[in-house]
N, C-alpha and C positions, 0 to 999 in steps of 0.2 A: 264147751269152749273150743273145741277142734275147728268150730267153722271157721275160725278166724285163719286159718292157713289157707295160703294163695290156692283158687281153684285155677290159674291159666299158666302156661310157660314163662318164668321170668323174663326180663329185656335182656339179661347177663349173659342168659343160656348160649344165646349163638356165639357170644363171644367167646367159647373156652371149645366150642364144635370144630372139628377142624378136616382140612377136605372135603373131597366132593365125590366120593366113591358111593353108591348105592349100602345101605347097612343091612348084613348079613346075619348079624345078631338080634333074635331072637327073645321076646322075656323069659321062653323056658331056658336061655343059656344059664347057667352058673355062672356066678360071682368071679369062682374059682377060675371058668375059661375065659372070662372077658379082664382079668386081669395080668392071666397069663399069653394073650393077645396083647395088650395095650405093653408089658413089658418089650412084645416083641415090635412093637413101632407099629402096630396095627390100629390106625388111625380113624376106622370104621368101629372098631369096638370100644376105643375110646369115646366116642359121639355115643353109641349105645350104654354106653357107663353114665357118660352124664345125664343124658334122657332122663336114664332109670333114679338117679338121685337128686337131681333140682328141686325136686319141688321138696324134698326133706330138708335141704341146705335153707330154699329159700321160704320153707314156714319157721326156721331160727333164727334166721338175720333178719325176717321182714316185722317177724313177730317181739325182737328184742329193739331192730332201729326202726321200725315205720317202715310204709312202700317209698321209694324215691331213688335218687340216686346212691347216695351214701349204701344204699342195700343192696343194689345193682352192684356196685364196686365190689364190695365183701365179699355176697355170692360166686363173682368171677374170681376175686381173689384166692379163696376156699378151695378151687379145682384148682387155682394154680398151683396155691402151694404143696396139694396131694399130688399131683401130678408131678411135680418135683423132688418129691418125700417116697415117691411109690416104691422104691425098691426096701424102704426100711417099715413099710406094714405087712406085719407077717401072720394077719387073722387072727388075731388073739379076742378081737372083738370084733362085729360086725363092721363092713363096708360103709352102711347108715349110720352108727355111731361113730366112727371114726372121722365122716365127714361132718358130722356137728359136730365133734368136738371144735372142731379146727374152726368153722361157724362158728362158736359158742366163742371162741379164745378172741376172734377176728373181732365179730364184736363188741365184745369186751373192752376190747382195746379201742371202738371205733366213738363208743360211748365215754370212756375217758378223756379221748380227743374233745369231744364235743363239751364237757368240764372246765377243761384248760382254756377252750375258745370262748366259753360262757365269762370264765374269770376277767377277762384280758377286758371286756368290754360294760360287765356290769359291777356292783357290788354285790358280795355273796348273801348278805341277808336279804335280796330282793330275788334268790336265785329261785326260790317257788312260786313268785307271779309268773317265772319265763314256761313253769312247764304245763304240756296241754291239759287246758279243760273242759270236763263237760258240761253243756247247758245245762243250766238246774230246771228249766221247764223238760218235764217227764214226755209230754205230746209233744213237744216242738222237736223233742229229740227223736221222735217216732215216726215223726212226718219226715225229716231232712234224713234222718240215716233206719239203714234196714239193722237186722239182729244182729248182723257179723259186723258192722261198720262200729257198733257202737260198743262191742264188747272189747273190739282191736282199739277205739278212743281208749276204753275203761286201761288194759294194759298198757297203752304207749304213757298214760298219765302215772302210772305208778315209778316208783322212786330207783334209780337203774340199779343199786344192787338188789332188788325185789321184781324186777321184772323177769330177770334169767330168767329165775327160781321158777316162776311161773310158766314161763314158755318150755321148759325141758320139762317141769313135773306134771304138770294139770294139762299143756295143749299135745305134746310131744308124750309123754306116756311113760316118762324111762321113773326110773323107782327112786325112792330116797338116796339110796346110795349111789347109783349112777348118775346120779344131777350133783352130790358131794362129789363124786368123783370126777365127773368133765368139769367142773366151776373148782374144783382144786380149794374148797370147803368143806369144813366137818357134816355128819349127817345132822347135829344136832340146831345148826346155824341154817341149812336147808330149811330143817323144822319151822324154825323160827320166824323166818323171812316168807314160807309160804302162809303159815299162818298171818304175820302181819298183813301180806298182801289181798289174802281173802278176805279180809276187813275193811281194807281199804278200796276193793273191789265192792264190796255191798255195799258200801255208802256210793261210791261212782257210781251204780247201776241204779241206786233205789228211785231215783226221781223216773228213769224210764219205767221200772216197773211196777212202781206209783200209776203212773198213767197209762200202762195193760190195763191195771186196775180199775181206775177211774173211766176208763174207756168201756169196759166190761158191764161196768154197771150204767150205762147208759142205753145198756142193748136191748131191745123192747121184744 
């Protein structure tokens, strides 16, 4: 399930890039020096910071909101607000975790938004025709979208406090307890919610890999 994270630079990315100095930093820099640069107003290793962590920002927020704008927004928002916040992270946890969290919380709150605006204009017992779904034909779905296309449909369609759960534990890698810990949920409610969701992930996927199948056995 990893394919599903952005393989290109987000549209957000250049927006949080700033100047025009040639970048001096390096991937073997440390953490440790491009943050102790970026406190000192070093604007080149700032750009080197973000490089390095986009595309982790933006397989959390593309992977919890869909690609679009609304993801674009968050992603640049993420760097904003770290880049704001930076004098109060003291390593206690990774750079990459720290920046999803703030993804993870962004989101959070982008998909609540999106609740409110759902209320305002439908009735709530029709609110599960509004969310995405996938063709029941297995081949039609194998013809219009590739592997990663239709795995990222399978998540965007699952229910939003069960999508987190998924993009932090199954596509992002972090453990039971660090997905209860960024989502500010016990470990056993994690449990719970991935389990649901891998259920409801093999009913979404079964009609595509119905027609692997059926396509399999027609091969001479």
């Amino acid at each position: 399930m990893t394919a599903i994270a952005m393989t290109h630079a987000p549209r957000w990315a250049p927006m949080v890039r700033t100047g025009s100095r040639p970048w001096p930093f390096l991937m073997a820099d440390t953490e440790s020096d491009l943050l102790t640069a970026v406190r000192r107003g070093d604007q080149s290793a700032w750009r080197a910071l973000v490089e390095r962590h986009e595309g982790a920002v933006a397989a959390v927020v593309v992977g919890m909101l869909g690609p679009g704008d609304e993801a674009d927004d968050v992603g640049q928002e993420t760097f904003i607000r770290f880049y704001r916040s930076l004098n109060s992270f003291r390593g206690d946890a990774s750079l990459k975790t720290w920046l999803q969290k703030i993804a993870t919380n962004l989101s959070l709150n982008a998909l609540k938004r999106r609740k409110r605006g759902l209320r305002r204009f439908i009735d709530m017992d029709d609110a599960d025709e509004s969310a995405p779904q996938l063709q029941s034909d297995g081949a039609a779905q194998q013809t219009a979208l590739g592997d990663v296309e239709m795995v990222r449909a399978a998540v965007a369609a699952l229910a939003d406090k069960h999508r987190p759960v998924v993009v932090l534990r199954m596509i992002e890698g972090y453990s039971t307890r660090e997905t209860a810990a960024m989502l500010g949920i016990p470990e056993g409610t994690v449990l719970s919610r991935l389990s649901r969701a891998l259920e409801q992930l093999k009913v979404l996927l079964a009609p595509a890999m119905q027609g692997d199948i059926t396509g399999a056995g027609h091969v001479a």
